[in-house]
N, C-alpha and C positions, 0 to 999 in steps of 0.2 A: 769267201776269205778264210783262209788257215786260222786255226786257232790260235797260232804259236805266232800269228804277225800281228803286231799290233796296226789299230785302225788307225787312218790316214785320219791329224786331227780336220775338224771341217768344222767353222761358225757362222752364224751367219746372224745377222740387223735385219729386222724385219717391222718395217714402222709402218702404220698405217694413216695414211695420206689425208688425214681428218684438222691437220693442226701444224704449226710448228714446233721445229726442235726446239726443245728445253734442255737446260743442265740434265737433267735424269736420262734423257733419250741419248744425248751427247756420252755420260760414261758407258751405256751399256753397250754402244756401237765400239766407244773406244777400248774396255777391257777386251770385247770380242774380236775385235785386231789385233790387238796386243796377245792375244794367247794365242791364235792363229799360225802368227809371225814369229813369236818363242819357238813353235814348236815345227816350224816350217810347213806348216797348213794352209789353209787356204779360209780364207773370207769372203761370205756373201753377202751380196745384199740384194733383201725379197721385197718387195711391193708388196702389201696386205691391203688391199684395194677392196674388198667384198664387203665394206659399209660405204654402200653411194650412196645413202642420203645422208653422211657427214663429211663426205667426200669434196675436198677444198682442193678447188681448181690447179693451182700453182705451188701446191706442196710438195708435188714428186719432186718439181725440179729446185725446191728450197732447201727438200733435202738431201740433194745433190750435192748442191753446193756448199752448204754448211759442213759435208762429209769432206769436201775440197779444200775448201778452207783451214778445214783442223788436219788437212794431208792424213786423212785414215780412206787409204786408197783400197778398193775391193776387185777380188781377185773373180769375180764372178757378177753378174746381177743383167740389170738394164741398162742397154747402150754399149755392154760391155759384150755380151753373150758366153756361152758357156755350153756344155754339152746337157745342164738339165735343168735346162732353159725351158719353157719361156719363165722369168722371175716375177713376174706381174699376175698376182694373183686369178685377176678377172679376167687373164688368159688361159687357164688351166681348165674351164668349169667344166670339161665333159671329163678329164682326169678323175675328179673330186666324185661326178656321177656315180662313174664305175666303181668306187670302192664303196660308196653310200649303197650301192646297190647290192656289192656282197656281204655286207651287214645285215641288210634285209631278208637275204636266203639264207646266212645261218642262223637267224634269229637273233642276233643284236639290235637290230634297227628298226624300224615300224614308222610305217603312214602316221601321222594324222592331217586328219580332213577337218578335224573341229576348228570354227570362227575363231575361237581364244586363245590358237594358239599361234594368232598374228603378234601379241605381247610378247611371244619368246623369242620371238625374230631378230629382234634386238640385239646387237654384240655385249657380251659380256659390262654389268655395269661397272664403274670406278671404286676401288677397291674402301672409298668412305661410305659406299652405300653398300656391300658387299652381302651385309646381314639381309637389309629389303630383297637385292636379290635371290637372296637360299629362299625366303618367307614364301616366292610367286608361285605359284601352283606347279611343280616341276614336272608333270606327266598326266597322260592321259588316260584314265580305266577303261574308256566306250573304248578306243582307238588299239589302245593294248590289247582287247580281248577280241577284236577282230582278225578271222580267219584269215590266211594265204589268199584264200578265191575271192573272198569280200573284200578284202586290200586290191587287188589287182583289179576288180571290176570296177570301183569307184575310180582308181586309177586310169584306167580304160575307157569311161566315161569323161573324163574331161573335171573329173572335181576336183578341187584345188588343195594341197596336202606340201605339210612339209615333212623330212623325215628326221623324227628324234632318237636318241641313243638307248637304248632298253638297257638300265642298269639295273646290276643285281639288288634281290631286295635289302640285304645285309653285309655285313662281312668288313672286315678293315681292307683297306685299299691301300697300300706302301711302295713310297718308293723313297731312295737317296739321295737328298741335294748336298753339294760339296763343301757348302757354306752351313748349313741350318743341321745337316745330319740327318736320320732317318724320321720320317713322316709318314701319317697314317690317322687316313679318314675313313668314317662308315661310309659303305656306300651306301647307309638308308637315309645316308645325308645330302646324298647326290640329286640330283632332278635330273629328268630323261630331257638332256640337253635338244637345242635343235640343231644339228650337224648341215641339211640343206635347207632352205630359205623356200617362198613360193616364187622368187625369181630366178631358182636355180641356182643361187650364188649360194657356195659357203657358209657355213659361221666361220669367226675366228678357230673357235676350239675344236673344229674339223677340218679346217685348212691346213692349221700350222702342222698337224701331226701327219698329214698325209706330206706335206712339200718337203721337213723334214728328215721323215724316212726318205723319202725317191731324192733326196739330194744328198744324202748320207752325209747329215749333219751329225757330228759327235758330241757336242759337246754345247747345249742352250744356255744361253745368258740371258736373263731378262729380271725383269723387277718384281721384288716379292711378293708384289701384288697380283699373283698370278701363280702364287702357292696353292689357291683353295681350286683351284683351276686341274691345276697337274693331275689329280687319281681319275678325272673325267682321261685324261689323254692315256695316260697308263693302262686304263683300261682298254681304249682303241687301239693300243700297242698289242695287246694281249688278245683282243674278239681278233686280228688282223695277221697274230701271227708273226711279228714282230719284234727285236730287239729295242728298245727304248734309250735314246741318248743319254749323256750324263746331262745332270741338271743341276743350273748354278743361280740360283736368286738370290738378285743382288738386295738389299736394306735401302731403305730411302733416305732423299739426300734432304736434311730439314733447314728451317731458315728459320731467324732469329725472331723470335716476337717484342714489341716495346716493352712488355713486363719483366722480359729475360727469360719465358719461357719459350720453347722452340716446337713449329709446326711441322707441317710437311711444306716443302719451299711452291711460293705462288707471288705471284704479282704483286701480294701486298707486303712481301720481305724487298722487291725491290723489280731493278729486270732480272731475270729468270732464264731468258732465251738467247742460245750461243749467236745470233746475229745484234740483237738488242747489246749485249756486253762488247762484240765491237764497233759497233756506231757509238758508244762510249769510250772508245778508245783505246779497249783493251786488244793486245794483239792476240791473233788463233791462238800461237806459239804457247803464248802463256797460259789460256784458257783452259787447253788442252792438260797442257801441264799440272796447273790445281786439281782440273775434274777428276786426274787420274788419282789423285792421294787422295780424296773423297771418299775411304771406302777398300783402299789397297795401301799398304805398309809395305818398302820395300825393304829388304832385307841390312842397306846400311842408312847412316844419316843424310845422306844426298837427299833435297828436294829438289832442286833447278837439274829438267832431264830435256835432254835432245828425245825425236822421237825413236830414234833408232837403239838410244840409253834406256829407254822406258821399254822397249819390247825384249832387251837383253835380260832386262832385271823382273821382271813381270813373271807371278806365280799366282796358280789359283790359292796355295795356300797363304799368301800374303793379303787375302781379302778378306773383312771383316763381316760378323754378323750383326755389329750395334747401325742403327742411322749414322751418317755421317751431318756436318752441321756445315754452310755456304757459309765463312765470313769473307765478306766483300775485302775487311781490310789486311786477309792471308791474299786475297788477290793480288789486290794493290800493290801489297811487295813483291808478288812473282814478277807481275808486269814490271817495276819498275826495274827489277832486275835484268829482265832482257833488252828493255831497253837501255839500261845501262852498259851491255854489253855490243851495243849496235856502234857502229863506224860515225863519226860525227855527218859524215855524206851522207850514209843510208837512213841516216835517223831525220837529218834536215830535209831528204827529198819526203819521209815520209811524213813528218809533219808539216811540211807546209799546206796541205788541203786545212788545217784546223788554225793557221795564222791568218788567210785569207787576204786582203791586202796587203797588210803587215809586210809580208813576210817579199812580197813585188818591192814595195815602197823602199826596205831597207838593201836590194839586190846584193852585190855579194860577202855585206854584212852578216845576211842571214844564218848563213854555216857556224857563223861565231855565235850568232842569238841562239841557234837553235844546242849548237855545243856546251851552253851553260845552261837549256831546259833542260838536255837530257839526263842528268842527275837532281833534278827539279822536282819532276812530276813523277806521279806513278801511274798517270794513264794520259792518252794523247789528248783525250775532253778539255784537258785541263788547263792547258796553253792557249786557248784566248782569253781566258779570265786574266792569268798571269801577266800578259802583254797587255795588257788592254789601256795600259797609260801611255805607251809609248804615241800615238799620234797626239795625245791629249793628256795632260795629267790629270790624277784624279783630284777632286775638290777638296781644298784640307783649308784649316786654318791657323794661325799662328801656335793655337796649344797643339798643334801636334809636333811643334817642335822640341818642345818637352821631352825628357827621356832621362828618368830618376836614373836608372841603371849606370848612365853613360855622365852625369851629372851637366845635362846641357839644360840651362836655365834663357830664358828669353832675350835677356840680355846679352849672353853668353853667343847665342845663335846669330843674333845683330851685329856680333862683332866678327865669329867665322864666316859667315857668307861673303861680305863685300870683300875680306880679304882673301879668301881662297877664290873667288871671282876674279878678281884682279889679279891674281899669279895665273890663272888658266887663259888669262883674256890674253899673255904675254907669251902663250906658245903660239908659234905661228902654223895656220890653218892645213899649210901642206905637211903639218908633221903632228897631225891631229887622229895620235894613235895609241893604243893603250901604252905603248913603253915612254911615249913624251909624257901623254897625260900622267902617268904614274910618278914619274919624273920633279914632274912641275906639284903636285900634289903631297908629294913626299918632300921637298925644299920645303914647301910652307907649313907643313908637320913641325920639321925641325925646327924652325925657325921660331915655332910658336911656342915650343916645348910643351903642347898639348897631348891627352893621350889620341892614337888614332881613331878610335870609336868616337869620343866627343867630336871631333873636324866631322868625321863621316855622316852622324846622324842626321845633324839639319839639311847637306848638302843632299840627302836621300830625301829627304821630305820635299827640296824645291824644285827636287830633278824628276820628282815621278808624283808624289803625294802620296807614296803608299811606304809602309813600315818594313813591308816584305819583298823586295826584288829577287827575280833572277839576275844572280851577277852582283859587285857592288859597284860605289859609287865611277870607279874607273870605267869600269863595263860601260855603264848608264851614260856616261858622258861622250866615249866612243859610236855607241851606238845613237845615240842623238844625234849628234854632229855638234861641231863648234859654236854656229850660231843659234841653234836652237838650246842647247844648253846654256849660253851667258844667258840667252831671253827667259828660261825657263828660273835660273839666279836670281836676275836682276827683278823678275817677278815675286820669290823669296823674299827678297831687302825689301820691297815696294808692302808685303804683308806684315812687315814685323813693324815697320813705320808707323 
């Protein structure tokens, strides 16, 4: 490629099949769409498959679908194909071979045959143990000081060896991330990582740099925990000959602790993982939406973004180096905001899975029940609690007719019920709809010269038992039906007796 052209940008998600996606996994696949897509590039997505003993059956295709579901479509991977293909890593092993092998003849790279260095086999540990990691014995001296001829004969013999990275003994090791700025480790701080396994597979921190380069990746997004990592790959850049991507680590995303101090987010700030938050009800749309401010500032006051808004406005320099912090109730509001922008049809087909009977029982009431949730709630969980009086009311007793605010006193309630009973019991059944009901409700208003809150309050307590409805007392009564609301009244008068 000419000097003078710039590179095609190219990102790519490369998760390894060990777990489910979480929030953290979710923005670093989404900012690396999102910048892909700005820039008219291209998005991958890699398989890091080369840890099979963590290796979880049903995760490639979890994380599939979780990528579907947040519509962060990739322009390259598996099932998809591409010209630098195959994306699965534990398809590539004799690729990997070959460069592990020219390491070895320029002298980067080296045998060991030692039992101990089955411990280093291990993929890179979790960036809270990072320290014990550096601590483990990072290289071999028998195995380094063996000759060319003694390396290849043990070789040749069938002895069992992996091959680790021959780091220099000293010297600062630099490189530029777009986020953090310029970095720089000793290498006497490095350990002579394991690049191939005794199964032939990979490490991580020899795969990604070799898939990388050969997919002409530009531009790495991953999570900071993966900074003390980088001068190990810089340097394979450099034994290999190589230009080195740009590098973007992202800050982690933390969650609230009960004393008001904040961790790194885990299961015990709450659910954590983009499937988990929508079997609670929250829609992708929105998910999507938060994850992306976690972390990325855009340049005006817009939060609520289509995903097509969010790839227009999307900058690496609008990405922060502090943690960002998960509150559930900045969620709540995004959701509830797209839900509030839903069609009262699209929002009633889509909750009814969460009214469950209900929602058959009341037929084509529903659209109306579900048209006074939909500025109700801020997630779809939350609609069978809300309902949940409507077959049955809830259990109250005479003191919750009380209600200081509204100045309804027990007496006071003995006297509204039977008479606003008796003005609804005088609409007739075929015209048992909110403009009669309101009608017949509003006469007996006037007529009482009471304020409307005091009439409403008890009649909400006899019609539902709850303080808090979707809808008011008009709603309640329509959606009841006529007979079941005088019975649910006359149950009222029968309590205050």
């Amino acid at each position: 490629m000419s000097d003078n052209l710039k590179q095609r940008v190219r990102t790519r998600f490369a998760p390894s099949p060990t777990g489910y996606m979480h929030i953290g996994n979710l923005r670093t696949a989404l900012y690396a769409y999102l910048y892909a897509k700005k820039e008219q590039g291209d998005f991958i997505l890699r398989i890091e498959d080369t840890d099979q003993k963590r290796f979880v059956a049903d995760a490639v295709d979890f994380i599939k679908r979780t990528l579907a579901a947040a519509h962060i479509t990739a322009d390259e991977g598996p099932d998809i194909g591409g010209e630098y293909g195959p994306y699965v890593q534990s398809e590539r092993k004799e690729i990997y071979q070959k460069y592990a092998d020219e390491l070895i003849a320029s002298g980067h790279a080296y045998r060991c045959f030692c039992d101990s260095s089955a411990a280093d086999e291990a993929e890179p540990a979790p960036a809270d143990e990072a320290d014990k990691y550096k601590k483990k014995p990072g290289h071999c001296e028998i195995c380094r000081a063996l000759s060319k001829e003694e390396s290849d004969a043990k070789a040749a013999a069938g002895v069992p060896f992996v091959i680790r990275q021959l780091m220099p003994p000293s010297g600062p090791v630099t490189f530029y991330d777009i986020v953090h700025g310029n970095i720089s480790i000793d290498a006497s701080e490095l350990e002579d990582q394991v690049l191939i396994k005794r199964d032939g597979l990979p490490t991580y921190n020899f795969a990604n740099v070799i898939d990388d380069h050969l997919m002409d990746v530009s531009h790495i997004i991953r999570g900071v925990e993966f900074i003390t990592s980088t001068p190990k790959h810089v340097l394979l850049y450099d034994f290999l000959g190589w230009t080195p991507p740009a590098f973007i680590h992202l800050p982690p995303v933390m969650g609230k602790n009960e004393d008001g101090s904040v961790s790194k987010l885990s299961k015990r700030h709450g659910s954590t993982g983009f499937s988990e938050l929508v079997d609670l009800g929250y829609l992708p749309e929105a998910i999507t939406n938060y994850v992306a401010l976690l972390g990325w500032s855009p340049k005006s006051t817009q939060e609520v973004f289509s995903m097509e808004e969010m790839q227009a406005a999307f900058t690496l320099e609008g990405l922060s180096k502090s943690p960002a912090v998960f509150d559930y109730a900045k969620l709540d509001w995004f959701n509830s905001e797209y839900l509030k922008a839903m069609s009262d049809d699209d929002f009633a087909a889509l909750a009814r899975p969460y009214a469950r009977e209900i929602a058959d029982s009341l037929g084509d009431k529903w659209v109306y029940l579900a048209a006074l949730l939909k500025t109700r709630v801020s997630r779809l969980g939350e609609i069978p609690e809300k309902i949940d009086f409507l077959p049955t009311p809830h259990e109250y007793t005479s003191e919750d007719f009380l209600n200081k605010k509204n100045k309804v006193t027990l007496e006071l309630a003995g006297e509204i019920i039977p008479a606003a009973t008796a003005a609804l019991a005088a609409v007739d059944p075929a015209d048992w709809n909110p403009d009669k009901i309101n009608e017949a409700l509003h006469a007996y208003i006037e007529a009482s010269g009471k304020k409307m809150g005091t009439i409403m309050w008890p009649l909400r307590i006899a019609l539902s038992g709850c303080r808090v409805t979707p809808g008011g007392v008009t709603e309640l009564l329509y959606l009841l039906g006529k007979d079941e609301s005088i019975a649910r009244l006359n149950a009222g008068i029968a309590k205050l007796a």
